[in-house]
PyMOL CGO cylinders between C-alpha atoms (Angstrom):
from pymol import cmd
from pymol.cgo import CYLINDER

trace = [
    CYLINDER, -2.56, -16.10, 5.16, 0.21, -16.07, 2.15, 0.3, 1, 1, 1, 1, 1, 1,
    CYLINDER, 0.21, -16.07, 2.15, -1.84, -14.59, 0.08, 0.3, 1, 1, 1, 1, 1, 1,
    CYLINDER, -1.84, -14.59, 0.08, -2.54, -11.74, 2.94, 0.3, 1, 1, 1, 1, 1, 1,
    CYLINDER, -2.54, -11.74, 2.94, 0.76, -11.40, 3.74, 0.3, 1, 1, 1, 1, 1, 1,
    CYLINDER, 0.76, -11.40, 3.74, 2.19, -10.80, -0.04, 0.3, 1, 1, 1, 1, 1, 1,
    CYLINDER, 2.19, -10.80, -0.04, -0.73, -8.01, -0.12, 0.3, 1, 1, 1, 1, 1, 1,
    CYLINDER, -0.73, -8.01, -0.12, 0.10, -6.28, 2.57, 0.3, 1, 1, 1, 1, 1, 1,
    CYLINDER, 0.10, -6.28, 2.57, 4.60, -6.71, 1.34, 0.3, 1, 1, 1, 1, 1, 1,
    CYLINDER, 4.60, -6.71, 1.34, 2.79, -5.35, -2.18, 0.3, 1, 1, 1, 1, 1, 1,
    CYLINDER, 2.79, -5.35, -2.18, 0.98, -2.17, -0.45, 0.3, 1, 1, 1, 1, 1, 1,
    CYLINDER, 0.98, -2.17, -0.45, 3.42, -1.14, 1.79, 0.3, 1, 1, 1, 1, 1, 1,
    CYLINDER, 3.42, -1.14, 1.79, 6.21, -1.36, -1.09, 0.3, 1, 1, 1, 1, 1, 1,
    CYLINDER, 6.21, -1.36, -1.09, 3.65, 0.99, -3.09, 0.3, 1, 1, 1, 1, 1, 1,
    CYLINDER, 3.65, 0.99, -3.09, 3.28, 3.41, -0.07, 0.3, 1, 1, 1, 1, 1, 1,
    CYLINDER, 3.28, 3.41, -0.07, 7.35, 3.28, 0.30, 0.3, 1, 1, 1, 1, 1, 1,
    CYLINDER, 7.35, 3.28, 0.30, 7.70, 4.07, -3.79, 0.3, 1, 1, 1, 1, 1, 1,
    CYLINDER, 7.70, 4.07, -3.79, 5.24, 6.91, -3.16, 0.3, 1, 1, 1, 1, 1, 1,
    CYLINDER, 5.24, 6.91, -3.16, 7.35, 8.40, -0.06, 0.3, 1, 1, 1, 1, 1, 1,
    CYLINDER, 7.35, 8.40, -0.06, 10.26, 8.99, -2.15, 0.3, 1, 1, 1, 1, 1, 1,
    CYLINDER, 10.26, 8.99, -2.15, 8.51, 10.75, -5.07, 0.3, 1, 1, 1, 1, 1, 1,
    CYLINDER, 8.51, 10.75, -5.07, 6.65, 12.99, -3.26, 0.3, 1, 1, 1, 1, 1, 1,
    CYLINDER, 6.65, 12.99, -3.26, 7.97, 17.04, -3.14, 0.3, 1, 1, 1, 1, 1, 1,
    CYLINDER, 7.97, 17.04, -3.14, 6.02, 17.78, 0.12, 0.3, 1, 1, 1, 1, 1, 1,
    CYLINDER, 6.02, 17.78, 0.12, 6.72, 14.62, 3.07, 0.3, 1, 1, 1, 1, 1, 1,
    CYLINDER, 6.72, 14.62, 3.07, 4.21, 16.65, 5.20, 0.3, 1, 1, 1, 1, 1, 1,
    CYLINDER, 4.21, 16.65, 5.20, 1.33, 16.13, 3.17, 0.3, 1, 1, 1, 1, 1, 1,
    CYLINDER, 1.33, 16.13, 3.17, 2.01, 12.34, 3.14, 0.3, 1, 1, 1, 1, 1, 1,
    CYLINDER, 2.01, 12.34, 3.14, 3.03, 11.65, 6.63, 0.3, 1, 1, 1, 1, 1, 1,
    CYLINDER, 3.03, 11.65, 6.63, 0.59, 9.04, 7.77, 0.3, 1, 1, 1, 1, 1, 1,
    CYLINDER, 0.59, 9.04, 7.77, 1.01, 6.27, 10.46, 0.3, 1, 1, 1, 1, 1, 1,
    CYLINDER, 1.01, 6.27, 10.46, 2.33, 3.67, 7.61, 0.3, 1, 1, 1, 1, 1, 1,
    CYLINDER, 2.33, 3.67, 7.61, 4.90, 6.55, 6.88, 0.3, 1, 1, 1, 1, 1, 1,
    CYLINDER, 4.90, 6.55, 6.88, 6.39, 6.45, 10.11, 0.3, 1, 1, 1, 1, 1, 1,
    CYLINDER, 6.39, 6.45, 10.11, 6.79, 2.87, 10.28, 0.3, 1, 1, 1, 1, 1, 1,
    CYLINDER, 6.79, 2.87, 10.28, 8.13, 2.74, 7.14, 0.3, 1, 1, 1, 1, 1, 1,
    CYLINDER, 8.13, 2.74, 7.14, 10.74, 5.50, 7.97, 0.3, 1, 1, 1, 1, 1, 1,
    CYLINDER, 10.74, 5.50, 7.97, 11.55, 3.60, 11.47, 0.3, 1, 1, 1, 1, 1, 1,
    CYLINDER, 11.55, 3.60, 11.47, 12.45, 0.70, 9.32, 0.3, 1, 1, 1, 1, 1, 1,
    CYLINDER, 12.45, 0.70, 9.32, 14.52, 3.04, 7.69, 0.3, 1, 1, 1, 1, 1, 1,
    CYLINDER, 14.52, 3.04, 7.69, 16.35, 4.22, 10.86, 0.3, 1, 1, 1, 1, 1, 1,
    CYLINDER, 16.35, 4.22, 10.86, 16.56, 0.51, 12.17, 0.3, 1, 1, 1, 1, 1, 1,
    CYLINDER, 16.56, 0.51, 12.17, 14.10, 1.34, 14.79, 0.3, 1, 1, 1, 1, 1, 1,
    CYLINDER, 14.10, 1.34, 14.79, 11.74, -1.43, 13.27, 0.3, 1, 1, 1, 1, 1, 1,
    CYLINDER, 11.74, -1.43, 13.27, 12.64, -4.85, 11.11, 0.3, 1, 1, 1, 1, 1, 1,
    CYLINDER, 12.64, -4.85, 11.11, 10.58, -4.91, 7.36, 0.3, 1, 1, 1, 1, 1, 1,
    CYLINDER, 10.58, -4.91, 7.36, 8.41, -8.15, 9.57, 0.3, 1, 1, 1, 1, 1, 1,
    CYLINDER, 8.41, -8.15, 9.57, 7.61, -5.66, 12.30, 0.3, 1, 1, 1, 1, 1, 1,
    CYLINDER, 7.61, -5.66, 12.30, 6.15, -2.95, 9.73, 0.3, 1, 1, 1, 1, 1, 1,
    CYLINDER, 6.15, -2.95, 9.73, 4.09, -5.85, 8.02, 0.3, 1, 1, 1, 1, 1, 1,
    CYLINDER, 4.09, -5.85, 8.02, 2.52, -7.18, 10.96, 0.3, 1, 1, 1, 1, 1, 1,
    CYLINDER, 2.52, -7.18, 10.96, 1.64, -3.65, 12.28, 0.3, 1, 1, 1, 1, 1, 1,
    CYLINDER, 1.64, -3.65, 12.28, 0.25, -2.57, 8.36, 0.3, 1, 1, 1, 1, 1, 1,
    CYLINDER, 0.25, -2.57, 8.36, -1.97, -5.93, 8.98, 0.3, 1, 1, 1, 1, 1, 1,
    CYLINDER, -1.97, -5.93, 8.98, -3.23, -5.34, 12.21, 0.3, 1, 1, 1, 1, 1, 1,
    CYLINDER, -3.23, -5.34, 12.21, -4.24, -1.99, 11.28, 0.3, 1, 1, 1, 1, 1, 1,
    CYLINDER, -4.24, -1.99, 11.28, -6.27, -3.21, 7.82, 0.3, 1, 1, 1, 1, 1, 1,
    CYLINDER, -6.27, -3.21, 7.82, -7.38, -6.40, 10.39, 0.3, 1, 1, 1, 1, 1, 1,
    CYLINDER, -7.38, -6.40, 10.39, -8.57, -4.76, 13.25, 0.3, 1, 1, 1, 1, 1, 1,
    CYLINDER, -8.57, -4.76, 13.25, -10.00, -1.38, 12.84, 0.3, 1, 1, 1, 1, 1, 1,
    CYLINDER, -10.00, -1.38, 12.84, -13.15, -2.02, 11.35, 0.3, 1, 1, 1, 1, 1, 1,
    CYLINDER, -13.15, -2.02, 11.35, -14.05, -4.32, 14.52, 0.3, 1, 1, 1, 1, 1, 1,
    CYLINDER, -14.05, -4.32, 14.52, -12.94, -1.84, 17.03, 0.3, 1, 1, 1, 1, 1, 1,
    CYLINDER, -12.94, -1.84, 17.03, -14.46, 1.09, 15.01, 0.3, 1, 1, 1, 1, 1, 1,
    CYLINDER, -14.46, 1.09, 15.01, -18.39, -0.78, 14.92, 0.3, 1, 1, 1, 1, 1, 1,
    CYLINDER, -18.39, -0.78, 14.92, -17.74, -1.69, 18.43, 0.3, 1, 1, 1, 1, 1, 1,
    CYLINDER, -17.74, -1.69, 18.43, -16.79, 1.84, 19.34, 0.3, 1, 1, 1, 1, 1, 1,
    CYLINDER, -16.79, 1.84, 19.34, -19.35, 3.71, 17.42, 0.3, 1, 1, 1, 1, 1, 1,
    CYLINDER, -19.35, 3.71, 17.42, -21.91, 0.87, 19.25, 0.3, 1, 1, 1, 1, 1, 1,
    CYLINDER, -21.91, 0.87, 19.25, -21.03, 2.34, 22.71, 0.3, 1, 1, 1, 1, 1, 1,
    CYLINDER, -21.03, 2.34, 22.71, -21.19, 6.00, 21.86, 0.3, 1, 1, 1, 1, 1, 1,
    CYLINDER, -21.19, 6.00, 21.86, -24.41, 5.45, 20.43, 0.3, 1, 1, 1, 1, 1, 1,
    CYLINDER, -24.41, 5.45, 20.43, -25.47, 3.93, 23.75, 0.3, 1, 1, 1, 1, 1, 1,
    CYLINDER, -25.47, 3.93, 23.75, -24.69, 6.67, 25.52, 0.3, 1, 1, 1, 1, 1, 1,
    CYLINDER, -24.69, 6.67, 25.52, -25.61, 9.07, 23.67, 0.3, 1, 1, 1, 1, 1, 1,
    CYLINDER, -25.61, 9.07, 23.67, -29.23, 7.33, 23.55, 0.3, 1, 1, 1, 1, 1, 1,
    CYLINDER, -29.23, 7.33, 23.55, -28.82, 7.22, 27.29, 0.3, 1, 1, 1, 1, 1, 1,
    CYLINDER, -28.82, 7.22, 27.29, -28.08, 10.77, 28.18, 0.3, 1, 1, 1, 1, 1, 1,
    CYLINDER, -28.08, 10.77, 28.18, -30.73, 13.10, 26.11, 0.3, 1, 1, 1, 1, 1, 1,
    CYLINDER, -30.73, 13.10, 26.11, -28.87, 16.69, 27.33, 0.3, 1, 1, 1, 1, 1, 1,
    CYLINDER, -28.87, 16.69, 27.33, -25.61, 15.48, 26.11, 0.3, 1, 1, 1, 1, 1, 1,
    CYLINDER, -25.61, 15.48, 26.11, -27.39, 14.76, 22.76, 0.3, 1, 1, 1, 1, 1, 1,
    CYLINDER, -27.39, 14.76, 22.76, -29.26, 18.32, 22.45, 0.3, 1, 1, 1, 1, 1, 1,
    CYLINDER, -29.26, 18.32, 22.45, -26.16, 19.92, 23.18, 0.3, 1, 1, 1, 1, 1, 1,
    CYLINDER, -26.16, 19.92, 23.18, -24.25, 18.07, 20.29, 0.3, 1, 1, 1, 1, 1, 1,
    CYLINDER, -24.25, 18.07, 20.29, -27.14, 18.39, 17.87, 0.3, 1, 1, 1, 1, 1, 1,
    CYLINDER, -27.14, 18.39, 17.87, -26.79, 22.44, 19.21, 0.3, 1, 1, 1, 1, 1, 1,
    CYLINDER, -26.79, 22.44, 19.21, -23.49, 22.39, 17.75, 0.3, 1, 1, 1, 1, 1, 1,
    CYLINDER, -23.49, 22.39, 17.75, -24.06, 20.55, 14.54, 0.3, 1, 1, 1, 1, 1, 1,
    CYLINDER, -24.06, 20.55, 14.54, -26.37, 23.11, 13.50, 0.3, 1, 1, 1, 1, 1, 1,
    CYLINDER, -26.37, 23.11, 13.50, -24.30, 25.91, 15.00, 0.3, 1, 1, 1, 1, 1, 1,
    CYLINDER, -24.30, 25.91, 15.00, -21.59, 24.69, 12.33, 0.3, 1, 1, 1, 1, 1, 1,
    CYLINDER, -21.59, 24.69, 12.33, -23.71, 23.55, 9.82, 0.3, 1, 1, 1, 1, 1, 1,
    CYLINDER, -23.71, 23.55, 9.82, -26.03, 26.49, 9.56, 0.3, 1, 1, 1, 1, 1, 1,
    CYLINDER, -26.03, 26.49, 9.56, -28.44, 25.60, 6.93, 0.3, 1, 1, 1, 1, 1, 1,
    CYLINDER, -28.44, 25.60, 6.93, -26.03, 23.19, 4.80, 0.3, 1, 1, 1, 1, 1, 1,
    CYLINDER, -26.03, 23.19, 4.80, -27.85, 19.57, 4.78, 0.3, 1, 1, 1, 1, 1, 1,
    CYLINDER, -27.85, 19.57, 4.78, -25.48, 16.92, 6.49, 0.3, 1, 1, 1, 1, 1, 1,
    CYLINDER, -25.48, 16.92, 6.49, -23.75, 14.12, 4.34, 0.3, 1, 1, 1, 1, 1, 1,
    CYLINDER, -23.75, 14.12, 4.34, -22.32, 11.04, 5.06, 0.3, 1, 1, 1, 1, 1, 1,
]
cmd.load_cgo(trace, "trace")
């Protein structure tokens, strides 16, 4: 858990280094970014922006299979709702092959 925490202190320092080099903050506004800029305003303490950096690198991938799992399910479940995406994938796509 030390070592975990020190990581997460390490890339959030690198993220805050790379904030105030960059010319354009637009390009470079991410959800770290505004954490890191309400610690700047006092909005947030530096323990507050760790634990949310953590959660984030923690708990996405979990929530991400388990969402993907559902939408899959339904898709599966309702075969209209599946031609009509699959219309609009090739409407976009035209003849370009899909890629991961």
């Amino acid at each position: 858990s030390k070592d975990l925490k020190g990581a997460m202190e390490t890339l959030i320092e690198q993220k805050r280094q790379k904030l105030s080099t960059v010319e354009k903050l637009d390009e470079h506004m991410d959800f770290a970014s505004q954490l890191i800029f309400a610690q700047n305003r006092g909005d947030l303490t530096a323990e507050n922006v760790n634990q949310c950096v953590l959660e984030m690198m923690i708990a996405a991938p979990d929530t991400l299979s388990v969402t993907l799992f559902f939408m899959l399910i339904l898709i599966a479940e309702h075969p209209t709702v599946e031609e009509e995406m699959m219309r609009e994938i090739e409407t976009v796509m035209g003849k370009q092959e899909l890629q991961n």
